[in-house]
N, C-alpha and C positions, 0 to 999 in steps of 0.2 A: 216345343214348337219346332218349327222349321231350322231357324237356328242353331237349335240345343242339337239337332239329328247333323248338320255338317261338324258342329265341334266335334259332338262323337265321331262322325269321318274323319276328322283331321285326328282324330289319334288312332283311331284305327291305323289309317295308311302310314302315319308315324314308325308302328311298326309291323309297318308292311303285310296287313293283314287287309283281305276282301270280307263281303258277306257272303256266306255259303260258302266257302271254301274246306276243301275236303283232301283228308289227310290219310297217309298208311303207313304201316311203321315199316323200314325195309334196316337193314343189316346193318349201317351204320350211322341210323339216325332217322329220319321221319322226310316224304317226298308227298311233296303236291300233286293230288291227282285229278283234283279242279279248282283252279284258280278264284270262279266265285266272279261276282261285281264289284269293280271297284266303289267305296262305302261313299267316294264323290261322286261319284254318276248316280249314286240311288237317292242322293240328298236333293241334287240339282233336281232329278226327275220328282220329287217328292213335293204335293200337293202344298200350297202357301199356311192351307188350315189346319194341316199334322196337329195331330196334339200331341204325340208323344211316342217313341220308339222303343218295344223293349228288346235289347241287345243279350244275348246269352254268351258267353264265350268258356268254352268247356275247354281248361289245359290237358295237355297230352301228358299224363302220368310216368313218370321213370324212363320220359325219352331223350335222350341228348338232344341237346339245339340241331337244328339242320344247318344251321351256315354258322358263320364268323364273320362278324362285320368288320369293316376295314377301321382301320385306325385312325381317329378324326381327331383334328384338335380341339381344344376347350372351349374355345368360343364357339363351333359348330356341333358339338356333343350335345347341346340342349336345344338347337335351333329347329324348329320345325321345317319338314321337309316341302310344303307348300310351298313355302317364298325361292322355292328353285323351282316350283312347276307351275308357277302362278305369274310369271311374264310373258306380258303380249305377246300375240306371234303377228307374222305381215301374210296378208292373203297370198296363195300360190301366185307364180309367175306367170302370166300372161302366151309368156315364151320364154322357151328354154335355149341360153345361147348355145355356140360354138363356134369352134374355127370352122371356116369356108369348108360345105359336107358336111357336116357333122353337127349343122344346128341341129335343135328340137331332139338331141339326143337323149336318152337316160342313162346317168353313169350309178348302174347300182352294184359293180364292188369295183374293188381299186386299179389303178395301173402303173403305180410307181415299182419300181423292181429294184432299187437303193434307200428304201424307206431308213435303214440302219442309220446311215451316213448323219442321220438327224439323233440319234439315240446322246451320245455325250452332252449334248446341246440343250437337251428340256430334262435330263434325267434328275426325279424329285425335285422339281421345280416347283412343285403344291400351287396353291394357292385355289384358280380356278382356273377351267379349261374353256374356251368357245372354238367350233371348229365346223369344215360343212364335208360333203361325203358320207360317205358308206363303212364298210368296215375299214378300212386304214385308219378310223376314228379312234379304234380301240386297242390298237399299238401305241399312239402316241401318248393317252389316257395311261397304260399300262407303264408308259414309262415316266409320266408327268408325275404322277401322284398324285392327281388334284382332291381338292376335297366337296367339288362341285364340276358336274361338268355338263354343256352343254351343246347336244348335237344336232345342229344346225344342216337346214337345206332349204332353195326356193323352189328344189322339184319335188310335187308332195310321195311323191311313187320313194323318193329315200326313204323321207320322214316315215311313209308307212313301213318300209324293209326295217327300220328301227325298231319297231312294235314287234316283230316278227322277230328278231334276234334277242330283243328283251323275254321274250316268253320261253325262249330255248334256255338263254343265260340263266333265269331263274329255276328253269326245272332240271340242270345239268351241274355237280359239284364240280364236275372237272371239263377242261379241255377237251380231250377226247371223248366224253360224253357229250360235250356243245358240238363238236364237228358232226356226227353222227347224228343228229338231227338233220343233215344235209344229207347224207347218204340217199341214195335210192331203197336201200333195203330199209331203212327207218322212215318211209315219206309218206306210208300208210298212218303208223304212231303219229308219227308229227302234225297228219292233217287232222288227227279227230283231236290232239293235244290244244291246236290252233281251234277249232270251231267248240270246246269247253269254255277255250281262255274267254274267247270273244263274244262268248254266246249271248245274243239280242242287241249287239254292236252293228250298226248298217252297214258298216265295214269291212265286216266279217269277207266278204266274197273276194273284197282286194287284198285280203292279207291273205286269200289261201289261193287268188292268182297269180298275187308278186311270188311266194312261195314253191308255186306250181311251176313257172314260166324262170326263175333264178333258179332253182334247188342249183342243176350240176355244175353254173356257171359259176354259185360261191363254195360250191366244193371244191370247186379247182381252184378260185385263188385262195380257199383258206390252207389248201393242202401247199401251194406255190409260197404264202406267206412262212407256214409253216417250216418248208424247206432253205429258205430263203434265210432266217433267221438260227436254224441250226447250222445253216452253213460258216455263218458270219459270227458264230457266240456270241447272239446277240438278244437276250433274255425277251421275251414277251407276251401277252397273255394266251398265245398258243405252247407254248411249249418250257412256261415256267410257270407251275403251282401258285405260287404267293401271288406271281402279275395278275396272272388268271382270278384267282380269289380277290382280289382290291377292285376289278374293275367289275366283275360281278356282284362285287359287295356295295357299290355305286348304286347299283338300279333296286339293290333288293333295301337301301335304305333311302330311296326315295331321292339320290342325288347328285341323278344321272336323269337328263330330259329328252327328248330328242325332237322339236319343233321347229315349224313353219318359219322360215328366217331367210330374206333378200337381204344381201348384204349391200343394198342398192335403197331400199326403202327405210321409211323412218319408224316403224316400230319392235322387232325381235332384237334388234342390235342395242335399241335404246331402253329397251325392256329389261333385256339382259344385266347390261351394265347397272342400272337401278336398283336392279334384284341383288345386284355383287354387292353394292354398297350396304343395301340393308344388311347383309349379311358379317360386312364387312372383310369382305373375299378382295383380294389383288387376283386381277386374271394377268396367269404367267404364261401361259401357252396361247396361241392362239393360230389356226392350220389353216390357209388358205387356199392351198389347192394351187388350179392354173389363172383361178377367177378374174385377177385380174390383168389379164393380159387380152380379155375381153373390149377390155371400156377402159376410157380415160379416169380419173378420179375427178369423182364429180362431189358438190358440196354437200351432196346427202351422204355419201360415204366417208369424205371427211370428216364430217362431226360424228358417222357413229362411230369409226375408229378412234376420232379425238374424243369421244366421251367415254371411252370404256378404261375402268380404272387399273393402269400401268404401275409397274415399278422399276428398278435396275435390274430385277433378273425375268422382268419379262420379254421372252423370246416370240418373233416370227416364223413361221415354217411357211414354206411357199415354196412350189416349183415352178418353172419357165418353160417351156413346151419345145423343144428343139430335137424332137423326132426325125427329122429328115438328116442329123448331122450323128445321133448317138442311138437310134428310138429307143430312148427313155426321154428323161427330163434332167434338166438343171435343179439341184438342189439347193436349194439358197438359206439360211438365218441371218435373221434381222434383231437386232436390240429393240424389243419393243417400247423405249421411250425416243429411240431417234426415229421410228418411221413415224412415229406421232409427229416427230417435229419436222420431219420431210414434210408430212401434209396439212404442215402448216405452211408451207409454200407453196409457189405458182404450180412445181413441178407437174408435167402433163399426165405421166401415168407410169407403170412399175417399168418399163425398159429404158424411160428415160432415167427412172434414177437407178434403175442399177446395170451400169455396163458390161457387155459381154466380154468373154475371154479374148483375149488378140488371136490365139491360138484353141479353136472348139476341139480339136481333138488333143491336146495336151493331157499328159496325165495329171489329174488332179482338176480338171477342169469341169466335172460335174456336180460338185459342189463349190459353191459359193458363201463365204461368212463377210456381207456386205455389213459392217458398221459404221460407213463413213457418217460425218458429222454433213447435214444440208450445205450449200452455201450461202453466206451472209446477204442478208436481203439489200439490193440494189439501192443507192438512193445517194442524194446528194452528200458529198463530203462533209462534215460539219467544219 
């Protein structure tokens, strides 16, 4: 029955297999040359009165594996890859903040240009990742090591560019085969690669307009990232093999998500965290962007940050918006169990509780390692 046909999908996608997907042997190993349906969409779509599916799967004789998956721990070696793709998500936002100008903007790749300065900070920090943004996602992923990670945004125009980098990650073994899906001269490949992946997806049109309307905008920062990190030796999944392979090894074993998430509403944050627990996942990283420097912290924020499951080595990443003094940003880390306890207090929002430089143009002053301890809550003497 209906049933018995999604169990079958849940091992299929286990490992990382569609229906219809079609395969050709090329020189070092075996390349997808149609992705196929994914085997939960054809369940979901699949009639209540199914009687029964027959499945064929014909192995590919004396071929080497196409990939290497990334190295998991033991308790996540047998864990089904659903319960990372199976937390609620929060409906798109309404409205897309920003600074005065710049509301209703879409930020679909990055703009930090000292992303490094963060690298000693979450490097192999495992556990799990939650983060929002575009590709600066998959530097930090690269350096984290998580063994879950999820990519987060309340603009759905990200969320979908996610899908769109997912398709490339998966049909690219290397770096410089993933950047060259961005090229102009590969945007022909890329679009009939995209309209195979997706094919009978209602979607389809905005994954090949985000594609259309980005190509040379993430060519240019992934060539700028690229640059950026060879200048610095500062290892990442553009320009180091293995980082490359782990974080592409993420999507291609199902655990790596990329959904619908207000960090302002009550379900993707709370979803998230619930999913961590089943799993039994510590999330060590956690990337915030400029977000809050938006809005005050408000009580729905507070508890999904107080609910998501923290330890001693998990870190904040956030930056501070101070363009008009450096244009870049403030880079800041946080001990991820004292901002928990920050917002356990009245505190109004992130520049009350973290102080600016006396001196913005000092050196050393674009990074910031806030650990202070909150202050003791107010109240009568005993």
């Amino acid at each position: 029955g209906k049933k018995s046909l999604q169990e079958i999908a849940d091992l299929l996608e286990r490992e990382a297999l569609n229906f219809g997907m079609k395969f050709e042997e090329v020189e070092d190993g075996i390349r997808v040359t149609d992705w196929g349906t994914p085997p939960s969409r054809a369940a979901a779509n699949a009639p209540d009165d199914v009687k029964a599916a027959r499945i064929e799967l014909r192995p590919v004789v004396d071929a080497p594996a196409a990939t290497t998956e990334p190295p998991l721990t033991p308790s996540l070696a047998s864990t089904p890859p659903p319960v990372v793709q199976d937390a609620p998500v929060d409906p798109p936002a309404k409205e897309l903040l920003g600074l005065k100008g710049f509301e209703g903007r879409h930020y679909l790749v990055g703009y930090e240009y000292k992303s490094e300065l963060w690298y000693p900070h979450i490097k192999d920090v495992g556990g799990g990742y939650v983060g929002i943004g575009s590709d600066q996602q998959y530097i930090f992923i690269g350096w984290a090591r998580p063994d879950v990670a999820w990519l987060c945004d309340y603009d759905p125009l990200v969320v979908d560019l996610h899908a769109v980098y997912r398709v490339f990650f998966l049909q690219s073994d290397t770096a410089d085969a993933f950047m060259q899906w961005w090229s102009a001269g590969k945007s022909g490949e890329a679009k009939a690669l995209l309209e195979g992946q997706f094919k009978g997806d209602p979607k389809l049109p905005i994954y090949l307009k985000l594609y259309r309307d980005n190509r040379s905008n993430v060519a240019v920062r992934l060539a700028k990232v690229k640059q950026q990190m060879s200048a610095t030796k500062t290892p990442s999944y553009l320009t180091d093999a293995d980082t490359y392979a782990y974080v592409r090894g993420l999507w291609q074993t199902g655990r790596m998500r990329a959904q619908s998430t207000n960090l302002l509403a009550d379900k993707g944050l709370t979803g998230i965290a619930q999913s961590a627990r089943e799993l039994g996942v510590t999330i060590r990283a956690v990337y915030l962007s400029n977000a809050e420097g938006y809005w005050p912290y408000s009580k729905q924020f507070r508890a999904n940050m107080g609910g998501l499951p923290f330890d001693d080595k998990t870190v904040i990443l956030r930056t501070i918006a101070t363009f008009s003094i450096n244009q870049d940003y403030r880079y800041n880390v946080q001990p991820g169990l004292k901002y928990q306890a920050w917002l356990a207090t009245p505190v109004y929002g992130v520049r009350a509780m973290i102080p600016r430089p006396k001196d913005p143009t000092a050196k050393g002053a674009d990074f910031i390692k806030f650990d202070r301890d909150p202050p003791a809550p107010k109240g009568k003497p005993k």
